[in-house]
Every structure is written in C-alpha cells, then in structure tokens.
VMD Tcl script that draws the C-alpha trace (Angstrom):
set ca {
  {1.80 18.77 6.20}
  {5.26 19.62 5.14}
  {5.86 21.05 1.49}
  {8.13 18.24 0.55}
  {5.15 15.46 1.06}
  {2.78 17.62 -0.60}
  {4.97 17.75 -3.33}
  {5.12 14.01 -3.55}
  {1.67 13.42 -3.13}
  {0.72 15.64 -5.42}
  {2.98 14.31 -8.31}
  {2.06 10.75 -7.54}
  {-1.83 11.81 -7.50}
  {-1.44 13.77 -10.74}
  {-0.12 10.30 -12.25}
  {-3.28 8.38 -10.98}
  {-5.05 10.96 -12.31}
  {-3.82 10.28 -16.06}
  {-4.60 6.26 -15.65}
  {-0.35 5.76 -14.92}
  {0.27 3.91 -11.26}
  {2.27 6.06 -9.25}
  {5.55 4.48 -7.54}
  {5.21 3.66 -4.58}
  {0.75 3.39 -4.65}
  {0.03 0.13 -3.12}
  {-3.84 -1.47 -1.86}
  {-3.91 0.28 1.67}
  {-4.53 -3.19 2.82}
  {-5.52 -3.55 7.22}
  {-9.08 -4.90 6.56}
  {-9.98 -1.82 4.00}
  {-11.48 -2.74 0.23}
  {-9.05 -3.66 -1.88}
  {-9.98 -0.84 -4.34}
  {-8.25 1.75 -1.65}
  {-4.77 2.30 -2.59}
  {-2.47 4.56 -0.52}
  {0.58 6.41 -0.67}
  {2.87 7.25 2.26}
  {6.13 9.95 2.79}
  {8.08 10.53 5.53}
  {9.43 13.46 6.54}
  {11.70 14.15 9.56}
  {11.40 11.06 10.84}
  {7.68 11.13 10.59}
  {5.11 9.14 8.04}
  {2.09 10.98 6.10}
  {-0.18 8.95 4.10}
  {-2.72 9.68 1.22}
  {-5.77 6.95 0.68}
  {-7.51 7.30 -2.39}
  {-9.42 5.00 -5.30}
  {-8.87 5.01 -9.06}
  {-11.65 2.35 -9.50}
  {-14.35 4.40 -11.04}
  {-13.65 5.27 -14.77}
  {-12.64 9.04 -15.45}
  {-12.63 10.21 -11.78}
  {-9.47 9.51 -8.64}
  {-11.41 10.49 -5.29}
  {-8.55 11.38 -2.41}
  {-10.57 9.93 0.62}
  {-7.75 11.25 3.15}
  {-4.48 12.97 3.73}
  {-3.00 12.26 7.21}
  {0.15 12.06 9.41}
  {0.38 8.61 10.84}
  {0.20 8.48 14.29}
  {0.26 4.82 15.89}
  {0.70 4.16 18.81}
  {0.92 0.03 18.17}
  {3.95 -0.03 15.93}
  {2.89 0.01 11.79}
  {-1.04 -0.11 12.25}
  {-3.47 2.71 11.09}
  {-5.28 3.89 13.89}
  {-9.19 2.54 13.97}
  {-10.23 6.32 13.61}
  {-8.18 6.90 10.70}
  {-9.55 3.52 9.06}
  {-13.13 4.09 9.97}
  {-12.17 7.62 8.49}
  {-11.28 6.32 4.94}
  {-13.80 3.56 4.80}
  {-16.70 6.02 5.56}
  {-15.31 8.58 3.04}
  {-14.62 5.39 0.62}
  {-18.83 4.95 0.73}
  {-19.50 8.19 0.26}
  {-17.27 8.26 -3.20}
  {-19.48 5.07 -4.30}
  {-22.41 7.14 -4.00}
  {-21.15 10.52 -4.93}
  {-19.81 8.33 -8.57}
  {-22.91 6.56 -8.75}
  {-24.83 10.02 -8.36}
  {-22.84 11.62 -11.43}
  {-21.50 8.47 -13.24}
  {-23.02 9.37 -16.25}
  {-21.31 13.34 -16.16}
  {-17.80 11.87 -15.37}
  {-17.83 8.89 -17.79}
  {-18.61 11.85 -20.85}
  {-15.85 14.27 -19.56}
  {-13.41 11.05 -19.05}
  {-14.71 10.81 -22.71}
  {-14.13 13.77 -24.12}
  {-10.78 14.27 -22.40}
  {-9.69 10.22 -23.99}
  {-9.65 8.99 -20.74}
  {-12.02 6.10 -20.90}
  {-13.27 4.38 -24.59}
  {-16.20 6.43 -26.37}
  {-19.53 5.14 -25.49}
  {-20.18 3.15 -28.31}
  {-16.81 1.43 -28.08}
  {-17.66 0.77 -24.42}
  {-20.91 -0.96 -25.89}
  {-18.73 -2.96 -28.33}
  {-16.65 -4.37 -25.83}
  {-19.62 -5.19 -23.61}
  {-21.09 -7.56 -25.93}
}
mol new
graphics top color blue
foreach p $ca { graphics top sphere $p radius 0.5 }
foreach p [lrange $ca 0 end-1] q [lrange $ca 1 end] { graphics top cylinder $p $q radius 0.2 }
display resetview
C-alpha cells in the first residue's frame, strides 16, 4: 500500500481511536452491519479501503486494509465482504472475551465513564 494512504489511514484511525469521527469514515454499507464503518484513498488512480468498528467502548478493531479491485464498477468484491464480515465476528468475540480488561483501561485512560458512573446512568 502506498505511503501516502497509509498516512491517511493512519491519521483518520488515530482519530477513531480518541472517540473523534474521522472525515471521510462512513457505514461501509453493501449488505455489511451497520456498525462497520470504512475509509477509502486513492492513489494513482487506484482506491484502498480500511473497514473497521468503533462500537465497542474503549477498543477500534481494523477488520481489513485492502486495494479495491472490482471488476463490476463500485462494488466490493464477495471475498473482500465475506473477508470483513468474518473478521467483524471474530472482534464480537475477541471484545466479549476481554470486555471487562478494555472497559478498565478505556477507564483509566478517560475514554469511557468510570464504572460507577456507567451504573448511574444505567438506572
């Protein structure tokens, strides 16, 4: 992937990464969930995209980097989607594995409310 995009993805990622909606981020959309957002960058005359998911509090899991490559006009490929949605199930569990661990270090970092103000606001 060219330097440039990296760049760009990078930046934008950092951004998600700080709870701020990077320019450009919109839901991936073509039959994915709704909760995958993706960037895209083009580069001499070719398009890169980055899917990833900022729905899981104190944690931004990058499901996939890749060059687009369609051959039917502005469509993903069906290997790319199948791609993201299978890495997009494996975040769900991975977060639901260490939930607890990322919601403290979101915590202690002021990412996401203490504990006891997430209880608060629960009730």
């Amino acid at each position: 992937m060219p330097e440039g995009v990296q760049d760009s993805f990078g930046f934008k990622l950092d951004r998600a990464q700080i709870g701020r909606h990077p320019v450009g981020a919109r839901p991936f959309g073509e039959g994915l969930p709704a909760a995958i957002l993706k960037l895209t960058a083009d580069d001499g005359g070719e398009t890169y995209r980055a899917a990833y998911v900022v729905e899981f509090a104190g944690v931004v899991y990058v499901l996939d980097v890749f060059q687009k490559k369609s051959k039917a006009g502005t469509k993903t490929p069906k290997t790319d989607k199948a791609r993201v949605r299978q890495r997009y199930q494996w975040a769900r569990q991975h977060y639901e594995t260490n939930r607890q661990r990322y919601l403290e270090d979101a915590e202690a970092a002021a990412l996401v409310p203490s504990a006891s103000k997430r209880r608060r606001d629960d009730q």
